[in-house]
C-alpha positions as a Markdown table, in Angstrom:
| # | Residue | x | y | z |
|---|---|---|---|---|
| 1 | Unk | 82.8 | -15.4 | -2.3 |
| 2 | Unk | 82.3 | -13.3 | 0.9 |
| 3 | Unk | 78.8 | -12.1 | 1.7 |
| 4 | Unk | 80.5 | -8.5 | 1.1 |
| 5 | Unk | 81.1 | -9.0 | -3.1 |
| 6 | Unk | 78.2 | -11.2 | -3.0 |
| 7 | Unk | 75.5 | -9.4 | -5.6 |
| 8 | Unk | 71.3 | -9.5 | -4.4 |
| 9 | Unk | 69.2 | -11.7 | -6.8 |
| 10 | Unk | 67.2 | -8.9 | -7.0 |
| 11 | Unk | 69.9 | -6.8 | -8.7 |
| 12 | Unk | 70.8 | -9.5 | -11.0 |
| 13 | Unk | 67.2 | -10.3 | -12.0 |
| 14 | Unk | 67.3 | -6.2 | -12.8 |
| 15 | Unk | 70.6 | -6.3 | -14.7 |
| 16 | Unk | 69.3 | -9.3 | -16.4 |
| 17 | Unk | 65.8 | -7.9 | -17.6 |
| 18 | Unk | 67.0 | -4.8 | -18.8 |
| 19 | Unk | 69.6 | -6.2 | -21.4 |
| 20 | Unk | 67.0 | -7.6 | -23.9 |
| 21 | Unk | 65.0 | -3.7 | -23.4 |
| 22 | Unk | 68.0 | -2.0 | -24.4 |
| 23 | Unk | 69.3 | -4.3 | -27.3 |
| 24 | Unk | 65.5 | -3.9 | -28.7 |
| 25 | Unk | 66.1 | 0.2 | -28.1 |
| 26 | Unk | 69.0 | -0.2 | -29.8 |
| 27 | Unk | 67.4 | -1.9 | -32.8 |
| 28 | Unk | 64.8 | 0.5 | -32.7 |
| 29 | Unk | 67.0 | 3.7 | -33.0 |
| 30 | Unk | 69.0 | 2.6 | -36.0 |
| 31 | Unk | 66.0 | 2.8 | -38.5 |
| 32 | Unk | 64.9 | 6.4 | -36.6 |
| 33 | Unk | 68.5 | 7.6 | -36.8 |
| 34 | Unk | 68.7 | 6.7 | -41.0 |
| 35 | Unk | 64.9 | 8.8 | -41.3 |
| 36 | Unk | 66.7 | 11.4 | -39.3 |
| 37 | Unk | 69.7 | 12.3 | -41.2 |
| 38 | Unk | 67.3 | 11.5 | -44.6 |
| 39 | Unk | 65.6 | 14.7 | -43.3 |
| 40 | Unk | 68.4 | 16.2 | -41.9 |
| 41 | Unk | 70.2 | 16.3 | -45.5 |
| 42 | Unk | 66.5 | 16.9 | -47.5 |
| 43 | Unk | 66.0 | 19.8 | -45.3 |
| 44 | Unk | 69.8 | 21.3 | -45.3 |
| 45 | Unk | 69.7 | 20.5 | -49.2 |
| 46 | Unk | 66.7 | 22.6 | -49.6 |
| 47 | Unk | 67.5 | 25.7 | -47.6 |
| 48 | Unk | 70.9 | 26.3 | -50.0 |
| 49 | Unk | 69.9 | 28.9 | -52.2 |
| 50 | Unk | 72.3 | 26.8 | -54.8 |
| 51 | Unk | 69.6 | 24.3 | -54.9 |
| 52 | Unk | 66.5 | 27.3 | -55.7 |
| 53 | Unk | 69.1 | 28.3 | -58.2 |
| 54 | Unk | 69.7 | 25.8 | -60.1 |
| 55 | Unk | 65.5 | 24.8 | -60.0 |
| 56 | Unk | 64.7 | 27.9 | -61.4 |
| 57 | Unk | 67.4 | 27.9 | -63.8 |
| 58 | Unk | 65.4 | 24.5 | -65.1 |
| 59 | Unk | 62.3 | 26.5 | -64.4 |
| 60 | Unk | 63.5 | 29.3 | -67.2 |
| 61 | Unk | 64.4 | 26.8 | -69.9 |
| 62 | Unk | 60.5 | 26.4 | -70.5 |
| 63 | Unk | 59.4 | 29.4 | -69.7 |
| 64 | Unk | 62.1 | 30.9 | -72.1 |
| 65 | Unk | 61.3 | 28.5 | -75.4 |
| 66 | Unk | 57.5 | 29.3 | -75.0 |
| 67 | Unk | 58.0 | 33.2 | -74.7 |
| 68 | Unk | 60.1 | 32.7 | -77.9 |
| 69 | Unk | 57.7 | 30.7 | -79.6 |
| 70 | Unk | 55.0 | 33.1 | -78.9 |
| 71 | Unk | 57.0 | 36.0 | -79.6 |
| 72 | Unk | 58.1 | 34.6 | -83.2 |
| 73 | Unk | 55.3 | 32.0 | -83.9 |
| 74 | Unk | 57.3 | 29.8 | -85.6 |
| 75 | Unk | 59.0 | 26.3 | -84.2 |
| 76 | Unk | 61.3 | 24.7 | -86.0 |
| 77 | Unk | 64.3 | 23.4 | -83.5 |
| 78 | Unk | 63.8 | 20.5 | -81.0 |
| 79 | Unk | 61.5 | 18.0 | -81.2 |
| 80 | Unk | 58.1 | 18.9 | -80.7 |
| 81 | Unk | 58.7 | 22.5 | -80.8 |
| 82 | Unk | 56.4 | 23.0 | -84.3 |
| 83 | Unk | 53.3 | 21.6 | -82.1 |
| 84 | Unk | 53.8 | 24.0 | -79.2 |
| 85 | Unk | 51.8 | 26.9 | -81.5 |
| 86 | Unk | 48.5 | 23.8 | -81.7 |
| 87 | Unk | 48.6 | 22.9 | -78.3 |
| 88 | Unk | 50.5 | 24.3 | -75.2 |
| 89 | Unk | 51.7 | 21.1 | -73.2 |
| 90 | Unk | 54.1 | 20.1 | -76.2 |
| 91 | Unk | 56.0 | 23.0 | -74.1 |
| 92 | Unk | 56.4 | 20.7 | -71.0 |
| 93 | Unk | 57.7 | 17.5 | -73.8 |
| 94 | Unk | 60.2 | 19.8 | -75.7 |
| 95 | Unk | 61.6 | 21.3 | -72.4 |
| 96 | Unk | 62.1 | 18.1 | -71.6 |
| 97 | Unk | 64.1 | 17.1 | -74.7 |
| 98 | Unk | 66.3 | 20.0 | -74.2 |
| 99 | Unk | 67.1 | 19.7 | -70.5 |
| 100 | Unk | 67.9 | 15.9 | -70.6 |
| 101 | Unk | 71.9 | 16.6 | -72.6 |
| 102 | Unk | 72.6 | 19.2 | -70.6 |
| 103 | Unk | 70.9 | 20.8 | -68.0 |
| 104 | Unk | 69.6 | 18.1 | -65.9 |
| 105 | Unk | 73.0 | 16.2 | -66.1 |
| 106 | Unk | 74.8 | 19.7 | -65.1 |
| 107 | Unk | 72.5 | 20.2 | -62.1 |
| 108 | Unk | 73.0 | 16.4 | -61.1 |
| 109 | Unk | 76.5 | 16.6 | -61.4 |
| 110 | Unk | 76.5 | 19.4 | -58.9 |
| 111 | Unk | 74.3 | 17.4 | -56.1 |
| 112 | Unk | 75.7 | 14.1 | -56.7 |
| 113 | Unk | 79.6 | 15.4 | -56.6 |
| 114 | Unk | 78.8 | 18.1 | -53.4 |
| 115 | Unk | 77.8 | 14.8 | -51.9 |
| 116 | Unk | 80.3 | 13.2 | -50.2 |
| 117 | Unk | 83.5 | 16.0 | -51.0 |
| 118 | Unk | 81.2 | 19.0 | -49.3 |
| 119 | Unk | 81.0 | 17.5 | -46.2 |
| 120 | Unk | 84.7 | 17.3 | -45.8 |
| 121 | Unk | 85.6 | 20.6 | -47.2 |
| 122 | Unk | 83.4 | 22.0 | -44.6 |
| 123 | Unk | 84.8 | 19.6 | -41.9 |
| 124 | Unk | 82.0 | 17.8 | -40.8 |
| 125 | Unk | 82.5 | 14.6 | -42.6 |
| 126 | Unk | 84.0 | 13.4 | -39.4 |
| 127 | Unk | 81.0 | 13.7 | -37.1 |
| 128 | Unk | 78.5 | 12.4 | -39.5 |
| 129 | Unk | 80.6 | 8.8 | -40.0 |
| 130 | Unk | 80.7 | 8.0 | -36.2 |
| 131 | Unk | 77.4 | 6.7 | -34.5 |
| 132 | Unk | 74.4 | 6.2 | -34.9 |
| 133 | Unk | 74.7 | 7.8 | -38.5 |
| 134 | Unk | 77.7 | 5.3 | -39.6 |
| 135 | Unk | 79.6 | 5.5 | -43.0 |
| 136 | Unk | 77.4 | 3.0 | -45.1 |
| 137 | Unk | 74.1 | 4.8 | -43.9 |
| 138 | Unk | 75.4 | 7.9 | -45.3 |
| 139 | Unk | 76.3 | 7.1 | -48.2 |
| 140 | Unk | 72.8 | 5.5 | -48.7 |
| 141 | Unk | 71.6 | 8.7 | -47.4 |
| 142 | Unk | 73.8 | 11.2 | -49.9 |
| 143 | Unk | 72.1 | 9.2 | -53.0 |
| 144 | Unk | 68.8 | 9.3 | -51.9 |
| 145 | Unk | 68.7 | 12.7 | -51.3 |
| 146 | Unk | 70.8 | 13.0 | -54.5 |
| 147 | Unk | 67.3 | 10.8 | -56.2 |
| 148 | Unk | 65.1 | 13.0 | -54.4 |
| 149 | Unk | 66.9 | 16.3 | -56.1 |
| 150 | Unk | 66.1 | 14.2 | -59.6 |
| 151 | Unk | 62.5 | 13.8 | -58.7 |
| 152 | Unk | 62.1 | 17.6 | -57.8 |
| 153 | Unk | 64.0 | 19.1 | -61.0 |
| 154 | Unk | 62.2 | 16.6 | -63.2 |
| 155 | Unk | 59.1 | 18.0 | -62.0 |
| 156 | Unk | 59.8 | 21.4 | -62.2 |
| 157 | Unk | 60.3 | 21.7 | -66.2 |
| 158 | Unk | 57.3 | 19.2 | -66.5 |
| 159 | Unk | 55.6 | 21.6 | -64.6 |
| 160 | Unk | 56.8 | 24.7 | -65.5 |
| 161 | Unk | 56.5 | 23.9 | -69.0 |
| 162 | Unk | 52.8 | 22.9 | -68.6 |
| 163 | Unk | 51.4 | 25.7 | -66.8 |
| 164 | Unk | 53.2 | 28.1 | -69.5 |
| 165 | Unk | 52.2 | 26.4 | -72.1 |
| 166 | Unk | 48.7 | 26.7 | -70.5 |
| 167 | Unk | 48.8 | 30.7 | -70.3 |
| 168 | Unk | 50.2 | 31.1 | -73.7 |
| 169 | Unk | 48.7 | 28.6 | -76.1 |
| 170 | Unk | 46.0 | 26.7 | -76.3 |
| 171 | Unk | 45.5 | 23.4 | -74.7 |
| 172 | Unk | 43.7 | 20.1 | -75.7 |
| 173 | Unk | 43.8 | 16.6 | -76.3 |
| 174 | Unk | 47.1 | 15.5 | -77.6 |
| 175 | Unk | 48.4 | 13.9 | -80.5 |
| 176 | Unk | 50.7 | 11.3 | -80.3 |
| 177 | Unk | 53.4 | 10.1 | -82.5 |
| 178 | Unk | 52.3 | 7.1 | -83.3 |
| 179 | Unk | 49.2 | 9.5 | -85.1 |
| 180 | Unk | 46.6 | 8.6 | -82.0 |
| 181 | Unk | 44.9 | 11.6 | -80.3 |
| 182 | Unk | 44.0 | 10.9 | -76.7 |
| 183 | Unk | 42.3 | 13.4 | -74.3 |
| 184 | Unk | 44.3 | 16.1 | -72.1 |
| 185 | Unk | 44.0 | 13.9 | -68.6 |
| 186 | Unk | 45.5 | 10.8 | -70.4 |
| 187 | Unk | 48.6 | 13.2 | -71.9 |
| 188 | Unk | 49.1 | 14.6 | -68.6 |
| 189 | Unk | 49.4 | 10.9 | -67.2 |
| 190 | Unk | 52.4 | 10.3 | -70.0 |
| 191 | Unk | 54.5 | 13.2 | -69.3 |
| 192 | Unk | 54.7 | 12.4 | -65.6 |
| 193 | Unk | 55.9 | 9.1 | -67.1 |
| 194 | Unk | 58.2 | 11.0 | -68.8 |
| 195 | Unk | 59.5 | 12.3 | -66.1 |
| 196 | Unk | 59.9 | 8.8 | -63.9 |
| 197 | Unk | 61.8 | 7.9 | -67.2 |
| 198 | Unk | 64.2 | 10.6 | -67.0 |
| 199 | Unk | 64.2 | 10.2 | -62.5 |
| 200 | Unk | 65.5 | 6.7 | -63.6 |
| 201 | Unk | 68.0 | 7.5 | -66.4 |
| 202 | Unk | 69.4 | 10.0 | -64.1 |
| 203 | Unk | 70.2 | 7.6 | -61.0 |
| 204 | Unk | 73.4 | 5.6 | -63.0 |
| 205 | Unk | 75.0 | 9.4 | -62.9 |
| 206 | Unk | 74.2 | 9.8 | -59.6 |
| 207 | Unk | 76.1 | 6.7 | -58.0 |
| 208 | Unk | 78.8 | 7.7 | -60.6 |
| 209 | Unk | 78.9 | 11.2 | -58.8 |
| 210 | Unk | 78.7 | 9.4 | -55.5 |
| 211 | Unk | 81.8 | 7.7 | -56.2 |
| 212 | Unk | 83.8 | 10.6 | -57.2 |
| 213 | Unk | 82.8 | 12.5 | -54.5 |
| 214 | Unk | 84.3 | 9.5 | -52.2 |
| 215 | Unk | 87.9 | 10.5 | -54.0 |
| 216 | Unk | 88.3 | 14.0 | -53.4 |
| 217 | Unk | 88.1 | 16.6 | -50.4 |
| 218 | Unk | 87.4 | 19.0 | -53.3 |
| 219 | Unk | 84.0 | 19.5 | -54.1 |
| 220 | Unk | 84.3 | 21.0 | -57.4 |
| 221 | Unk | 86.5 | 18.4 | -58.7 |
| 222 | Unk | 83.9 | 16.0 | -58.8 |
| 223 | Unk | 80.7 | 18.1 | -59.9 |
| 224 | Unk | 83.3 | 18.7 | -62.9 |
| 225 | Unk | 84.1 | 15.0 | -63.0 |
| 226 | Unk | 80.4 | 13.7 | -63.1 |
| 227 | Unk | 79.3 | 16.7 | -65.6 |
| 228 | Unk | 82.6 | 16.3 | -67.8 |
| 229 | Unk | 81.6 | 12.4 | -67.9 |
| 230 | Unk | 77.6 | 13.0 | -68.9 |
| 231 | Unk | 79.5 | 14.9 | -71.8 |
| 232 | Unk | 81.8 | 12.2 | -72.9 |
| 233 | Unk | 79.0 | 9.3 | -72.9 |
| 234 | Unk | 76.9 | 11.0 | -75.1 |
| 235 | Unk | 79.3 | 11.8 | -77.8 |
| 236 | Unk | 80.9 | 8.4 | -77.3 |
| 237 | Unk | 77.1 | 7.7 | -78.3 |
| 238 | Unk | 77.3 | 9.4 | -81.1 |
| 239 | Unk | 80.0 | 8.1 | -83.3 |
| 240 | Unk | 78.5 | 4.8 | -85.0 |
| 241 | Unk | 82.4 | 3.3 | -85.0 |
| 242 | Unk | 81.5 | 2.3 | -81.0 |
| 243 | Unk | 78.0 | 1.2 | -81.6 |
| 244 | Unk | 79.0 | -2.6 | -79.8 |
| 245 | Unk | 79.9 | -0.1 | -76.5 |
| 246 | Unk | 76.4 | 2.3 | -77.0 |
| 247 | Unk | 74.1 | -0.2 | -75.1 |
| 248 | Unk | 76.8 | 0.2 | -72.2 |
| 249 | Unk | 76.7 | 4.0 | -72.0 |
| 250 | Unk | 74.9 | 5.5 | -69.3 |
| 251 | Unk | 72.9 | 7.9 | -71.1 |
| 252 | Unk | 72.2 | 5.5 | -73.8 |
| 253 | Unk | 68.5 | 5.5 | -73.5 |
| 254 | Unk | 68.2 | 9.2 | -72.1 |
| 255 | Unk | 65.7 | 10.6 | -74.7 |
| 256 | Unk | 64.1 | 6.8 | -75.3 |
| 257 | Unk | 61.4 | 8.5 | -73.5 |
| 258 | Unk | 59.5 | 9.2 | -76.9 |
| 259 | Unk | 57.8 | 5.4 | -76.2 |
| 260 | Unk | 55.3 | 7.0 | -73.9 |
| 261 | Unk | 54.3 | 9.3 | -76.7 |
| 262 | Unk | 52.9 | 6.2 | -78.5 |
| 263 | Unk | 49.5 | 4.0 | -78.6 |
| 264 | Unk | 49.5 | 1.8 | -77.0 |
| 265 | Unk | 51.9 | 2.8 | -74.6 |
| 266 | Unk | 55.8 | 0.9 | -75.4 |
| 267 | Unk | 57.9 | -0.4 | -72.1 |
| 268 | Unk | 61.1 | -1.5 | -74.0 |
| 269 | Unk | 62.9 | 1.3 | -73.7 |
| 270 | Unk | 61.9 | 1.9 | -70.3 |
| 271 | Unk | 62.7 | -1.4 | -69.4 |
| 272 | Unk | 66.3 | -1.4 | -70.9 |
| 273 | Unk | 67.0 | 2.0 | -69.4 |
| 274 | Unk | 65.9 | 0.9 | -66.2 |
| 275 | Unk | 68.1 | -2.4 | -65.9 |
| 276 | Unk | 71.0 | -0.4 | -67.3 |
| 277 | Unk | 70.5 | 2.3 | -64.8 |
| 278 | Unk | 70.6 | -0.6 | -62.2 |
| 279 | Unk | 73.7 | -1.9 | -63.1 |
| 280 | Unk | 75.4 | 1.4 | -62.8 |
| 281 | Unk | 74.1 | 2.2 | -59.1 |
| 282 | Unk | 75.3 | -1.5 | -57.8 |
| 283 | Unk | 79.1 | -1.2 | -59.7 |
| 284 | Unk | 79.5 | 2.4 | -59.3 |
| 285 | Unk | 77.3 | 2.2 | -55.2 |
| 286 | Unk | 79.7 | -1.0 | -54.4 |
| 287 | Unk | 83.4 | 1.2 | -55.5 |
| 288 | Unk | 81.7 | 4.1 | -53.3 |
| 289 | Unk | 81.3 | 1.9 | -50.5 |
| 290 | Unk | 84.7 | 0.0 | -51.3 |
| 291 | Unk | 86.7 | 3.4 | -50.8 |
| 292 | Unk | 84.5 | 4.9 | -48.1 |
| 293 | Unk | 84.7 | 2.1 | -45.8 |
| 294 | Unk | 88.4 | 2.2 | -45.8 |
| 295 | Unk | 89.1 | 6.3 | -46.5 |
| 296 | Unk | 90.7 | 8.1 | -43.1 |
| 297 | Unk | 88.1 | 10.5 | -42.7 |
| 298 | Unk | 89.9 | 13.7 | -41.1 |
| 299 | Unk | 88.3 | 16.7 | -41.6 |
């Protein structure tokens, strides 16, 4: 080598030491880039007045069966809904009962299937997949802010349904099913139970959604798709020729959150519901990664 291509220690020694500093950078950015597109989505998810639409439709639904109950002082319907007249926060449990069929899954079904599919009918699918972001970080992305929309709606009708029921009806200790009254802080404790119960039934629809959303450039194809499914599972629940298939069903264990309404309080159904909800997010979260990994992403 001639002393003209000949490299100075120095420079080598430099070349050298910085290697290890940018690898570690590297490391370092991956984990800030994943937080940064978590609140990149959370915050673009929340600015869409769809999203403030569809929480105060869930808002109404209590806000609606207490003004009726008031209005007409009878409540004979839902479960629950003859104890809302005794005690105001039997509001908060029946809204529940009447969101978790229909409502819930039909706001779900819109998040989870606007996922994947609404990024590529607006054409920015493309720029999200390529680095630092990469294609399985958004999809774990997309379903957590998909869980995140879960937690937020469950706690709207809780909480709608609690402070209405506090304006219009009285409110005191509570008592149970099981025939046990316990005192108004312990009751409150239960029905945000209830609504981790229902956060966790709600994540098996979610992945499904996910994985729809992976099929299509169509956006309302697959909010259909996850909504028209919620729909199916529960009648297939319904007819007692399929009960060997019921344990399988997704929404199975949906309203098993009557458990926490008993003393002491029961974990089966919990339990059950969340193992099944499990099994659901790895089948359905491995076929979205499966046909997202290998989809030409062009728009």
């Amino acid at each position: 080598m001639s002393s003209s291509e000949a490299v100075p220690v120095g420079e080598v020694a430099a070349t050298t030491a910085d290697r290890p500093v940018a690898s570690v950078g590297a490391r370092r950015a991956r984990p800030a880039a994943g937080w940064a597109l978590l609140g990149s989505e959370l915050s673009v998810m929340f600015r869409r007045w769809r999203t403030w639409a569809m929480l105060g439709a869930l808002a109404a639904v209590p806000i609606l069966i207490a003004v009726a109950v008031r209005l007409t002082g009878r409540g004979r319907g839902p479960a629950f809904l003859d104890q809302i007249t005794s005690n105001g926060l039997f509001v908060a449990f029946t809204a529940l009962v009447v969101c978790v069929p229909l409502f819930l899954p039909l706001t779900i079904g819109v998040v989870a299937g606007d996922t994947i599919a609404g990024e590529a009918s607006h054409g920015t699918l493309r720029y999200l997949v390529i680095a630092p972001a990469g294609r399985l970080r958004l999809l774990a992305v997309k379903f957590a802010g998909c869980a995140v929309f879960c937690v937020a709606a469950a706690l709207v009708v809780a909480l709608a349904g609690a402070l209405i029921g506090a304006l219009l009806f009285p409110i005191g200790p509570v008592t149970l099913l099981s025939g046990a009254v316990v005192p108004l802080g312990d009751a409150a404790v239960r029905l945000l139970l209830i609504g981790l119960y229902i956060v966790v039934s709600l994540l098996g629809m979610c992945a499904i959604g996910l994985f729809l959303s992976t099929l299509t450039d169509v956006p309302v194809g697959a909010m259909a798709a996850t909504a028209v499914l919620a729909v199916v599972s529960q009648v297939l629940d319904q007819l007692p020729q399929l009960d060997a298939l019921h344990p399988w069903l997704f929404s199975h264990y949906w309203l098993g959150f009557a458990d926490f309404l008993r003393a002491p309080l029961v974990w089966d159904s919990f339990l059950s519901n969340l193992w099944l909800q499990a099994g659901y997010v790895a089948v359905f979260g491995a076929l979205a990664i499966g046909r997202f990994l290998t989809k030409d992403v062009l728009s």
